[in-house]
TORKOL-283857 format. One record per residue (C-alpha): residue in one letter; z, y, x. Coordinates in steps of 0.001 Angstrom, whole numbers, padded with zeros to 6 digits, always signed. Layout:
# residues N
AZYX ...
This chain:
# residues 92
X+000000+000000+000000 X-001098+003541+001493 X+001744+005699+001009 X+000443+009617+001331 X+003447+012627+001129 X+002214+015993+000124 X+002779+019693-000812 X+001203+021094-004049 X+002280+024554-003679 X+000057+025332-006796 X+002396+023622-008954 X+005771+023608-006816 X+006292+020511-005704 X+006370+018132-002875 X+004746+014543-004185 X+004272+010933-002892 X+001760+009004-004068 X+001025+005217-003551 X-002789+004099-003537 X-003803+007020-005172 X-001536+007694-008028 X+001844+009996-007630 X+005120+008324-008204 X+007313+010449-007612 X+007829+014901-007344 X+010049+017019-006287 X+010190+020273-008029 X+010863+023852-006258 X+010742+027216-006931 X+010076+029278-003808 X+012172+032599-002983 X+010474+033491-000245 X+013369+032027+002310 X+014606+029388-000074 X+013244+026851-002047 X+015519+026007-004736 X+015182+022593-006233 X+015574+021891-009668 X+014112+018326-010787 X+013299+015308-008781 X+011070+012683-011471 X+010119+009132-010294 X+007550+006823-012693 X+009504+004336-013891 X+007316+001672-012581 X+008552+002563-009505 X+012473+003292-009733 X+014649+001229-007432 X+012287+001087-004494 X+013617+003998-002371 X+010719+006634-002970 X+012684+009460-004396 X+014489+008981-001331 X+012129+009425+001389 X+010254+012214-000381 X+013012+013889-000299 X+013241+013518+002775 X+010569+014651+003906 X+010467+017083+001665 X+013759+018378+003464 X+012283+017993+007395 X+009278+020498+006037 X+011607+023237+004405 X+013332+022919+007743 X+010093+023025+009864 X+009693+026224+008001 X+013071+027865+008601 X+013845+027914+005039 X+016371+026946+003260 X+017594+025308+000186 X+019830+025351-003053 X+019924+021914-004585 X+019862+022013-008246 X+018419+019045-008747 X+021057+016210-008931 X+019048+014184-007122 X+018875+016244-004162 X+022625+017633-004211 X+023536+014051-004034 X+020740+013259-001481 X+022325+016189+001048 X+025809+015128+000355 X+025564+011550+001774 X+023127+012857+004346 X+025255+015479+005882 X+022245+015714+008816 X+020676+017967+006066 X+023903+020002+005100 X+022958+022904+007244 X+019791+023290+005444 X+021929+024224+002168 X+022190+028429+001687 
């Protein structure tokens, strides 16, 4: 399976699709020198499997490529940072 991660700043989120069809999106809106993220969605045909988890990921090593940084509104990603403290200083 070809995994491919990607930004679709037109829409606001950070995506990972598998052969072609998204499973899973991060949602963000963009301050400028914070992305705040509000809603993390996975297709159910894929829950369980760890892909919220690694796009968020790598969602987080690109806001910090960036310098930005990031309010986590999004459950998903509050929880995410929390047990991943590498990513606590990204946090405003």
């Amino acid at each position: 399976m070809a995994e491919e991660f990607r930004l679709d700043e037109e829409n606001h989120w950070y995506e990972i699709d598998i052969d072609g069809v998204r499973t899973a999106l991060t949602h963000f809106q963009d301050t400028g020198k914070m992305l705040i993220f509000d809603h993390t969605e996975t297709d159910p045909a894929f829950e369980g499997q760890g892909i919220a988890k690694r796009l968020v990921q790598q969602a987080l090593d690109d806001v910090r490529a960036k310098g930005k940084k990031i309010w986590p509104l999004c459950p998903f990603v509050a929880h995410f940072v929390k047990v991943n403290p590498e990513y606590m200083d990204l946090v405003a």
